[in-house]
MARMIDREN-462019 format. One record per residue: residue number from 1; x, y, z of N, C-alpha, C in turn; residue in three letters. Coordinates in Angstrom, 3 decimals. Example, Ala and Ser with C-alpha at 12.3 -4.5 7.8 and 13.67 -1.06 7.14 Angstrom:
+-----+----------+----------+----------+----------+----------+----------+----------+----------+----------+------+
!  nr !      n_x !      n_y !      n_z !     ca_x !     ca_y !     ca_z !      c_x !      c_y !      c_z ! rest !
+-----+----------+----------+----------+----------+----------+----------+----------+----------+----------+------+
!   1 !   13.190 !   -5.690 !    7.800 !   12.300 !   -4.500 !    7.800 !   13.200 !   -3.300 !    7.800 !  ALA !
!   2 !   12.850 !   -2.250 !    7.080 !   13.670 !   -1.060 !    7.140 !   12.900 !    0.030 !    7.870 !  SER !
+-----+----------+----------+----------+----------+----------+----------+----------+----------+----------+------+
% end
This chain:
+-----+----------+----------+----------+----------+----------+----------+----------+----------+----------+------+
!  nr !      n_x !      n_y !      n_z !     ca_x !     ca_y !     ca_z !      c_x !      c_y !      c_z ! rest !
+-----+----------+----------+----------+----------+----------+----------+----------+----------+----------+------+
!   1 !    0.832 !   -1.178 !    0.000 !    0.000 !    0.000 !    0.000 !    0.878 !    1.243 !    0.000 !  UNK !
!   2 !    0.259 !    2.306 !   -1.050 !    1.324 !    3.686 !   -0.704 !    0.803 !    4.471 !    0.303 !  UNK !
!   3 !    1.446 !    5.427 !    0.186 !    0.980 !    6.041 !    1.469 !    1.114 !    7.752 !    1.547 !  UNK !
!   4 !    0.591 !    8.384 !    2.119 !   -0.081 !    9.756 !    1.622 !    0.640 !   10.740 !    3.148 !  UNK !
!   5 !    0.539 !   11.642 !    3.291 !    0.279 !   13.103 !    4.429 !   -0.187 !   13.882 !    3.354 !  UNK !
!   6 !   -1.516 !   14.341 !    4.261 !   -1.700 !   15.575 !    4.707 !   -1.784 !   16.270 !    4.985 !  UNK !
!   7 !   -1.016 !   17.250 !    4.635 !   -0.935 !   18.812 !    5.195 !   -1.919 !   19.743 !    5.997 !  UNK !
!   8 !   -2.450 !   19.949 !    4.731 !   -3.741 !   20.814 !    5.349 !   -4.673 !   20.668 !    3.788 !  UNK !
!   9 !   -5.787 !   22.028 !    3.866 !   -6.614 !   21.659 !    3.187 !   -6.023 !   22.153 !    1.710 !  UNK !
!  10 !   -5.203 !   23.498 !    2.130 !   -4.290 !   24.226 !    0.975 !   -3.093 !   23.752 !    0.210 !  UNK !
!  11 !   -2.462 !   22.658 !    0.768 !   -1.325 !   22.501 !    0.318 !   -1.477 !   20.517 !   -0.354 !  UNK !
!  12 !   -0.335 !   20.603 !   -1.351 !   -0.445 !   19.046 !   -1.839 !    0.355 !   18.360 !   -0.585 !  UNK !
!  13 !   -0.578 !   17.347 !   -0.465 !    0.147 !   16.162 !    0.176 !    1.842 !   15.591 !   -0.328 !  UNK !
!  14 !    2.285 !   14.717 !    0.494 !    3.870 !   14.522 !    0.120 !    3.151 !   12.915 !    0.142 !  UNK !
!  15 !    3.356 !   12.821 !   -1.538 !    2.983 !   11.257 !   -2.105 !    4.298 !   11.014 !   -2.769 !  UNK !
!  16 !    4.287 !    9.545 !   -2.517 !    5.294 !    8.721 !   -2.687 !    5.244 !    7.762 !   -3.591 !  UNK !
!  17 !    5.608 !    7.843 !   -4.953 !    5.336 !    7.037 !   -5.956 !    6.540 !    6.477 !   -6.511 !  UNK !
!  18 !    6.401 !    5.484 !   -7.794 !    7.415 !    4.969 !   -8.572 !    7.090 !    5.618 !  -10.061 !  UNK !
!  19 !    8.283 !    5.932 !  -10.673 !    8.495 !    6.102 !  -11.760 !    8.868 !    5.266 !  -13.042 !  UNK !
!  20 !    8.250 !    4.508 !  -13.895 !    9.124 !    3.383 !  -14.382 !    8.953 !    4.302 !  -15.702 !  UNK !
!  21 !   10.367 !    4.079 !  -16.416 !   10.700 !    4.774 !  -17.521 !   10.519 !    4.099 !  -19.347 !  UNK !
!  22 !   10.330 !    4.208 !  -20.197 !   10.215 !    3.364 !  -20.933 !   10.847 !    3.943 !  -22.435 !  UNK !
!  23 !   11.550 !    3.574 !  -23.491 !   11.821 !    3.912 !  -24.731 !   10.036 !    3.729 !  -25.913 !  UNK !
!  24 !   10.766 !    4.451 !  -26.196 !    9.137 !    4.668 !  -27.493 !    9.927 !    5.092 !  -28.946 !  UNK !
!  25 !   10.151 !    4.864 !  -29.602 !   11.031 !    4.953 !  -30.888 !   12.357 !    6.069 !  -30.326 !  UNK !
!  26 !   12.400 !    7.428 !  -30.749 !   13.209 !    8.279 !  -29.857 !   12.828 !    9.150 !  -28.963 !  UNK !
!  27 !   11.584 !    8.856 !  -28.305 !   11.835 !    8.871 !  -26.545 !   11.313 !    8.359 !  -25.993 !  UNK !
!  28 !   11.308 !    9.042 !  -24.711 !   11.193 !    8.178 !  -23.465 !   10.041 !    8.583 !  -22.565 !  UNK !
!  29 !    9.200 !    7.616 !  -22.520 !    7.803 !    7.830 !  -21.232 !    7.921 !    7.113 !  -20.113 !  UNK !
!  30 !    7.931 !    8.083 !  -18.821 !    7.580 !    8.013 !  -17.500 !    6.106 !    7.546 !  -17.133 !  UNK !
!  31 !    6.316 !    6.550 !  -16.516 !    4.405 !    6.301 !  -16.212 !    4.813 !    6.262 !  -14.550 !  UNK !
!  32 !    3.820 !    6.768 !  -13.468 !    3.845 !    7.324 !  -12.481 !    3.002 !    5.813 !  -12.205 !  UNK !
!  33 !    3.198 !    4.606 !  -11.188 !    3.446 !    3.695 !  -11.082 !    1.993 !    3.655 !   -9.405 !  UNK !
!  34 !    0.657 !    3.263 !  -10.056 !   -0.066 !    3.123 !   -9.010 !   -1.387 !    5.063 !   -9.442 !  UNK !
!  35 !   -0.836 !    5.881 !  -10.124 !   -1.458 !    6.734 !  -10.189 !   -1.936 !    7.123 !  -11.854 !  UNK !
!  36 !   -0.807 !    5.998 !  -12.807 !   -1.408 !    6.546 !  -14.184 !   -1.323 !    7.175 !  -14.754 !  UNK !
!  37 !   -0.204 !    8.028 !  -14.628 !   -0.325 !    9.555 !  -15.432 !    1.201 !    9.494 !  -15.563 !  UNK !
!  38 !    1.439 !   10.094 !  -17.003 !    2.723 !   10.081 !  -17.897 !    3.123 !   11.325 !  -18.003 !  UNK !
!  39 !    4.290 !   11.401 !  -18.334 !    5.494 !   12.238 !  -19.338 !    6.109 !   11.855 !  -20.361 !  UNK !
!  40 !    6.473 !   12.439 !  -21.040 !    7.456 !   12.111 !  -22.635 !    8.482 !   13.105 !  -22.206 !  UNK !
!  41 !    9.577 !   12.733 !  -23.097 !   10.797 !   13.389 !  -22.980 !   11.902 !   12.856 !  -24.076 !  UNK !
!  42 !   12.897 !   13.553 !  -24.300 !   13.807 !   13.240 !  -25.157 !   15.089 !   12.364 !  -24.188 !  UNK !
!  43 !   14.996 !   12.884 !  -22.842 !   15.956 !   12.075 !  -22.354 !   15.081 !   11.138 !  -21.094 !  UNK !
!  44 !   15.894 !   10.480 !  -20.361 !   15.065 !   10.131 !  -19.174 !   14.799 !   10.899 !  -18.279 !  UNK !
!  45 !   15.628 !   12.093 !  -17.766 !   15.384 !   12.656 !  -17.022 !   14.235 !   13.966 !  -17.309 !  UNK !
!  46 !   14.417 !   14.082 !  -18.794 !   13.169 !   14.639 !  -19.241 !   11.969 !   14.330 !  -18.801 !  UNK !
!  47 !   11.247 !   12.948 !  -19.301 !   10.560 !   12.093 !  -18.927 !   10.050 !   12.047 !  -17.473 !  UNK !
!  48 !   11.019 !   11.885 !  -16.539 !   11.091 !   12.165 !  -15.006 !   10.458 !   13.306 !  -14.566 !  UNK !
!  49 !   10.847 !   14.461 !  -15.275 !   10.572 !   15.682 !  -15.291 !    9.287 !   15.899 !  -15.287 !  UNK !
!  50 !    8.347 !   15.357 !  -16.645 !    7.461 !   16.014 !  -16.749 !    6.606 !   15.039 !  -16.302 !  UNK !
!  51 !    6.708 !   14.028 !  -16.186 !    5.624 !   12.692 !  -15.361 !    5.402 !   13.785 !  -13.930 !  UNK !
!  52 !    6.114 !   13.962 !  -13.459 !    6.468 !   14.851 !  -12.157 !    5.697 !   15.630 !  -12.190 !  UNK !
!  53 !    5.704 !   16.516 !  -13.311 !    4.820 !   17.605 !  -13.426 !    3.032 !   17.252 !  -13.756 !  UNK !
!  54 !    3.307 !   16.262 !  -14.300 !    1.881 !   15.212 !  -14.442 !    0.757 !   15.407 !  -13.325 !  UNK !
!  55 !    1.762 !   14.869 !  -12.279 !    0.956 !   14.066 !  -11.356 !    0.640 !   15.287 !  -10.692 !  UNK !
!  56 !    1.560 !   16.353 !  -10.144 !    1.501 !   17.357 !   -9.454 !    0.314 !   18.037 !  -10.256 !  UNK !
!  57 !   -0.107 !   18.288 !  -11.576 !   -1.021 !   19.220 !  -12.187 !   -2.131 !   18.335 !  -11.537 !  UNK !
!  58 !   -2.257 !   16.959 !  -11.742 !   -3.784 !   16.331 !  -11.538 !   -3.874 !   16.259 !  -10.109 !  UNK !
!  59 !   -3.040 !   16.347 !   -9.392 !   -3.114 !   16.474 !   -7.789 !   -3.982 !   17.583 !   -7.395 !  UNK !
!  60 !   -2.999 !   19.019 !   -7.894 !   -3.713 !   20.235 !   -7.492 !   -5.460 !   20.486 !   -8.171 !  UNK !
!  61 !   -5.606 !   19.829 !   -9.391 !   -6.665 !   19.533 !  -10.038 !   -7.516 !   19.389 !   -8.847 !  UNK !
!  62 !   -7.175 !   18.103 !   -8.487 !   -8.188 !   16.972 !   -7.446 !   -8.032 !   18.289 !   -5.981 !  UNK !
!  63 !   -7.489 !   18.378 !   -5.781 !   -7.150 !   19.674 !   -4.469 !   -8.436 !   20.716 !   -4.227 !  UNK !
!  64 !   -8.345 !   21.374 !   -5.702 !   -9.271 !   22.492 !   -5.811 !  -10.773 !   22.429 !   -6.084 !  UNK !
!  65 !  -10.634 !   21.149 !   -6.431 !  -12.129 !   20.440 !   -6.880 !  -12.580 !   19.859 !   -5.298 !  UNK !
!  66 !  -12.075 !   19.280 !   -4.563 !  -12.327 !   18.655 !   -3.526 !  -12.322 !   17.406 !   -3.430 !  UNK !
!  67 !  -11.669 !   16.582 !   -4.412 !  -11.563 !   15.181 !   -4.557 !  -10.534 !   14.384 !   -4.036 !  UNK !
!  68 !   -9.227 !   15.211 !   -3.637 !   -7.835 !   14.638 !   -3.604 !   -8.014 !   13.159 !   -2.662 !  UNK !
!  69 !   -8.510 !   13.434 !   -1.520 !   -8.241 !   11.720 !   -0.754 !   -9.107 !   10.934 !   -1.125 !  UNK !
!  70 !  -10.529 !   11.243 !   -2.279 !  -10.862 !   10.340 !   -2.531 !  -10.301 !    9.767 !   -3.509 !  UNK !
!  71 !   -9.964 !   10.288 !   -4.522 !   -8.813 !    9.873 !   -5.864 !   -7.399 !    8.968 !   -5.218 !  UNK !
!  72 !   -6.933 !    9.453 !   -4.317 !   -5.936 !    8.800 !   -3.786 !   -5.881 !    7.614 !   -3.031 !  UNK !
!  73 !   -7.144 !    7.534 !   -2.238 !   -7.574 !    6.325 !   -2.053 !   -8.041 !    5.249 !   -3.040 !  UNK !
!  74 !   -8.720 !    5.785 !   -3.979 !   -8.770 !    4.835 !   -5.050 !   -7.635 !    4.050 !   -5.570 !  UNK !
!  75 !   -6.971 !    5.166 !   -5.621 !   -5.562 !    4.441 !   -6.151 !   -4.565 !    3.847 !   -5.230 !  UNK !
!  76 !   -5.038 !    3.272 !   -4.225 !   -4.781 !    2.229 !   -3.165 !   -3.567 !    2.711 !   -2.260 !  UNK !
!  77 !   -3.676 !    4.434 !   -2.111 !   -2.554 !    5.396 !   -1.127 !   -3.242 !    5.041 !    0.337 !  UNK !
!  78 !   -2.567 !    5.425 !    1.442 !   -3.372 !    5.225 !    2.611 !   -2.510 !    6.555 !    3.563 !  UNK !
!  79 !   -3.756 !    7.084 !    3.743 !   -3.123 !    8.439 !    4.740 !   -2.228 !    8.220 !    6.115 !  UNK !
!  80 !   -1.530 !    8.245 !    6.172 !   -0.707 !    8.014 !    7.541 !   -0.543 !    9.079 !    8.505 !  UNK !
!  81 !   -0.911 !   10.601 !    8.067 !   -1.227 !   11.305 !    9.332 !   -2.030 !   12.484 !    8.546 !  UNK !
!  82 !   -2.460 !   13.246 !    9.385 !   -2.897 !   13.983 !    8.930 !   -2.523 !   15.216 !    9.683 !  UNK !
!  83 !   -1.766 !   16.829 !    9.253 !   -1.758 !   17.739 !   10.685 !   -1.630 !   18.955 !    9.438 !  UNK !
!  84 !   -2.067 !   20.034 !   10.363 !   -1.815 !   21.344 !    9.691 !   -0.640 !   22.232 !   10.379 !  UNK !
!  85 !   -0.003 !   23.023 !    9.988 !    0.607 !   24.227 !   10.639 !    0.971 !   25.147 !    9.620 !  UNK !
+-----+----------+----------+----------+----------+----------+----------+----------+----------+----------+------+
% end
């Protein structure tokens, strides 16, 4: 199981995922491993890069909408604390 904090209601949680990288003729896709969501890139770290940026856009997405722990629970994360400051 992965596993999630929450901050507060304003800020993204600190999620903990895998990155697995892959060749595609000349480049390379990041698939974010448990959440689904990709990057392309010319190098790997490209790839890394923007998978990164992926997940973080559909995070804050789910944030502002009001969905984030239910989306994250779906995708089999489990909150381990929850605190604000």
């Amino acid at each position: 199981m992965r596993s999630i904090k929450l901050k507060s209601r304003q800020s993204l949680p600190n999620v903990k995922y895998l990155i697995d990288v892959y060749k595609d003729g000349k480049y390379f896709v990041g698939v974010a491993k448990g959440l689904d969501y990709t990057g392309v890139g010319k190098t790997i770290d490209e790839a890394i890069k923007n998978t990164k940026k992926s997940v973080k856009l559909a995070l804050q997405w789910c944030l502002e909408n009001g969905t984030l722990e239910k989306a994250l629970k779906e995708c089999e994360f489990k909150v381990i604390s929850k605190y604000t400051y």
